[in-house]
N, C-alpha and C positions, 0 to 999 in steps of 0.2 A: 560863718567859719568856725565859732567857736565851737560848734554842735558836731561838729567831726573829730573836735579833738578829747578824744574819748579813752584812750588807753597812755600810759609808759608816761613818756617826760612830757607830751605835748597835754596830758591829762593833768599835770602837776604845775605848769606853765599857766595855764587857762585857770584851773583855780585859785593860782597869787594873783592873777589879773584882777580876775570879778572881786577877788577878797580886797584887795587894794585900789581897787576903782570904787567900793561899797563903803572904805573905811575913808576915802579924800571926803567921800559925798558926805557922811555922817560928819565930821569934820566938820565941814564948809554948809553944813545946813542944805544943802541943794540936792536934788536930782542926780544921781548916778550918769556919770559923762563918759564913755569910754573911747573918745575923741572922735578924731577924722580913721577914715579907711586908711588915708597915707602913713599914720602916726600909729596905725593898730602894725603893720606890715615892715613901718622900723623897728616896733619893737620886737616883734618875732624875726625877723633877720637879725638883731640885736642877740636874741636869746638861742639860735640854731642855726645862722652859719656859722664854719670855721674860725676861728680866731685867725689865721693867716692865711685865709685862702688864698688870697694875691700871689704869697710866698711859696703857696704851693705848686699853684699852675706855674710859676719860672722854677722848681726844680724840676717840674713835668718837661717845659721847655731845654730845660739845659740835658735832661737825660734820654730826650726821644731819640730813635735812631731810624732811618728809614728801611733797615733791613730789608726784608726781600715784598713790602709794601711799595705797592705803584706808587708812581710820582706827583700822579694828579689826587689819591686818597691819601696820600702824607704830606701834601701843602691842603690841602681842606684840612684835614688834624691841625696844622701847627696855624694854622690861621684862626680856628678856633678858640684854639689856646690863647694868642694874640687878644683876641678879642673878651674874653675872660680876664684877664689882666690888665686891660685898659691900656693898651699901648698901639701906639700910631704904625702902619703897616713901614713905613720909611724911616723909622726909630733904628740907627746905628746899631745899638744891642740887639734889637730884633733880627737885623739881616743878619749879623755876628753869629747871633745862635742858632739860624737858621742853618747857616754856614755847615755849622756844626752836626747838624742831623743829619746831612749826607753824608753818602762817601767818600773817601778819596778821588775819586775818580769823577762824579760829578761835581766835586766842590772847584 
């Protein structure tokens, strides 16, 4: 993975890595460790997702509108979103905001 990351910020990431994974070893007299897969893949989501993605996808949620989107492509949308934000499809708020993306008329 690291050999793709070759250009912009993922090329400036991956160098403090190895510089810091080269400087624990030297440190610690051991072998260059640059852990588990699981722990390489927290810290790049650590280091390039959002800071509130969570927060992002409910102002997605609270601002969608179903405008003149079919009904069956605007509950896949907002279902996705749902799922993106970690919330249960029978979550009070969730049906609330649902509520809310329709129109008058369908609501």
């Amino acid at each position: 993975m690291l050999s793709l990351m070759e250009e912009g910020d993922t090329a400036s990431w991956k160098q403090q890595l190895i510089e810091e994974t080269f400087d624990r070893a030297i440190l610690a007299g051991t072998d260059p460790d640059f852990r588990t897969l699981r722990s390489f893949i927290g810290s790049l989501k650590d280091a390039f997702e959002p800071y509130n993605s969570e927060g992002d996808v409910l102002e997605e949620m609270k601002v969608l509108r179903i405008g003149d989107t079919p009904i069956d492509k605007h509950i896949a949308k907002y279902k996705m979103l749902v799922t993106k934000v970690k919330l249960k499809d029978d979550n009070p708020i969730v049906i609330d905001l649902f509520r809310e993306t329709l129109s008058t008329s369908l609501q």
